[in-house]
Legacy VTK file of the C-alpha trace (Angstrom):
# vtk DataFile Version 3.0
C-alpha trace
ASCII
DATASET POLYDATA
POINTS 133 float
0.000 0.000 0.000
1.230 3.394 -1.359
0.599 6.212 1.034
0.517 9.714 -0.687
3.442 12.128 -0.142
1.188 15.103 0.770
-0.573 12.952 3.934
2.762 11.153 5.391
3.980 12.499 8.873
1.200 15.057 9.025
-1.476 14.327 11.959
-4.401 16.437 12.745
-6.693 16.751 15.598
-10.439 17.065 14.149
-11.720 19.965 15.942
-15.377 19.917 15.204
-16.022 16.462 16.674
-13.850 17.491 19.848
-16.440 20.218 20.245
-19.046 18.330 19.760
-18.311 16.080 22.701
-16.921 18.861 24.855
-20.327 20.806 24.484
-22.018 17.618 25.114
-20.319 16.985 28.440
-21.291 20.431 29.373
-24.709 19.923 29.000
-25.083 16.761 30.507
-22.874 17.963 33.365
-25.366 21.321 33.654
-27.986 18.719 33.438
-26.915 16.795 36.214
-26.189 19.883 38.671
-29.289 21.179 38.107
-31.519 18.452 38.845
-29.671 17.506 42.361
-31.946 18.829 45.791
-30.643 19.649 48.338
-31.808 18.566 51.842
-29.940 19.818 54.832
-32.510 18.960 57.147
-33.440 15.358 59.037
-35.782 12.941 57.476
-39.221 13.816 58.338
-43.104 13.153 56.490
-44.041 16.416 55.204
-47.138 17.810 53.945
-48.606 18.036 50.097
-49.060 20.939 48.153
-50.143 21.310 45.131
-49.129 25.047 44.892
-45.707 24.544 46.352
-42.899 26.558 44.944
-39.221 25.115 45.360
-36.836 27.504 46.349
-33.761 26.593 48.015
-31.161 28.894 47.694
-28.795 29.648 50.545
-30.945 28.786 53.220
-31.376 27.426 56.912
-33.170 24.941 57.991
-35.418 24.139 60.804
-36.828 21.286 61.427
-39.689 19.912 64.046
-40.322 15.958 63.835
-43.514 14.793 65.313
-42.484 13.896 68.520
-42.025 17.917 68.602
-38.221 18.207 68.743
-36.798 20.280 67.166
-33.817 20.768 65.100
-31.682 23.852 63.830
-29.527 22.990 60.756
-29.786 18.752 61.896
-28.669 19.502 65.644
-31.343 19.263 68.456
-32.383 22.518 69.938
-34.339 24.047 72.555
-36.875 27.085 71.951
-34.401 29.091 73.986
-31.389 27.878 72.398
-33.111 28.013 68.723
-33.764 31.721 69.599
-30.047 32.789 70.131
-29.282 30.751 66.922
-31.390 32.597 64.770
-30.901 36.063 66.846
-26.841 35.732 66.091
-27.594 34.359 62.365
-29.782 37.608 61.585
-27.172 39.438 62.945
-24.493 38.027 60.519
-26.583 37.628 57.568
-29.856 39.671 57.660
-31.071 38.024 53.843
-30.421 34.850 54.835
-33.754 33.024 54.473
-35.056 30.183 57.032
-36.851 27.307 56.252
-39.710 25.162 58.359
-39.859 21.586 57.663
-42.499 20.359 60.095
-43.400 16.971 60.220
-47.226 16.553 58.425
-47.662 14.765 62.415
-46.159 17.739 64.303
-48.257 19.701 66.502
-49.622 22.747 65.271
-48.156 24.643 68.901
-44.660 23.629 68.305
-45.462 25.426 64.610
-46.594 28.306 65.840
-43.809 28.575 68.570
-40.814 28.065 66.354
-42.253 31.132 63.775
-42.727 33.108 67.003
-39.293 32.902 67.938
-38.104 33.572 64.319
-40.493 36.805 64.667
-38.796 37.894 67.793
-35.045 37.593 66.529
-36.436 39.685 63.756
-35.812 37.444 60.876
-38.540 38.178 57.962
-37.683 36.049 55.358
-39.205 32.834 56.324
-40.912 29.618 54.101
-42.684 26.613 54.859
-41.550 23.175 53.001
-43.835 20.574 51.587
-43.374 18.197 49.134
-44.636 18.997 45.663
-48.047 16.639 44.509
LINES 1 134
133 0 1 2 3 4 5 6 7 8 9 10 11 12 13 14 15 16 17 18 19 20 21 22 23 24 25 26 27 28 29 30 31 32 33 34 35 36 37 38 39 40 41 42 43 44 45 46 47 48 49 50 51 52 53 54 55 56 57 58 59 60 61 62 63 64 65 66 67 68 69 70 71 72 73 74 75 76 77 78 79 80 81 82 83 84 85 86 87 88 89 90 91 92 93 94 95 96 97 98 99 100 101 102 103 104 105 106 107 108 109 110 111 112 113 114 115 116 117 118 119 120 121 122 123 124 125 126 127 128 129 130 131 132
């Protein structure tokens, strides 16, 4: 087999298939990042809503389980304790925005207790979390 003097010793990288897979791995990996949630709190049932927006951006967590404990970024707290936490957290970051994850067998009270201590450390940017229907 004769191989052509204008092709011997020359090698070339085919650019346009190389982008092709490059742009492909970018999508896939924006793809990928995109559709991972993230869940900082502890596992609890929540309630359904069929109006329920999803935004979790930068965000802190509270969480009350059914027995009525409750929990301040996955770390047990007390109502006194949870209201220093969220006092010194306004403090440092005034937008940061809070999240309620009550268990759909949690006592209404304990509710109502937790966003009255969020009230009194003067955070205002507060959401409830259900799961999506």
């Amino acid at each position: 087999m004769k191989i052509s003097k204008r092709y011997r010793g020359k090698t070339r990288i085919e650019m346009i298939p190389l982008m092709d897979v490059i742009f492909l791995l970018l999508v896939a990996f924006i793809f990928f990042t995109m559709s991972m949630t993230v869940h900082r709190g502890i596992p609890i049932e929540l309630p359904s809503s069929s109006t329920a927006k999803v935004e979790k951006k930068d965000f802190v967590e509270i969480s009350i389980k059914k027995d009525g404990s409750v929990f301040f970024n996955k770390r047990e707290v007390a109502m006194e304790e949870l209201l220093l936490e969220v006092t010194s957290l306004s403090r440092v970051s005034p937008d940061r925005k809070i999240i309620i994850s009550g268990d759909g067998g949690a006592s209404y009270e304990t509710i109502v207790s937790v966003l009255d201590v969020i009230r009194k450390s003067g955070v205002t940017k507060v959401s409830l979390d259900t799961k999506w229907k």
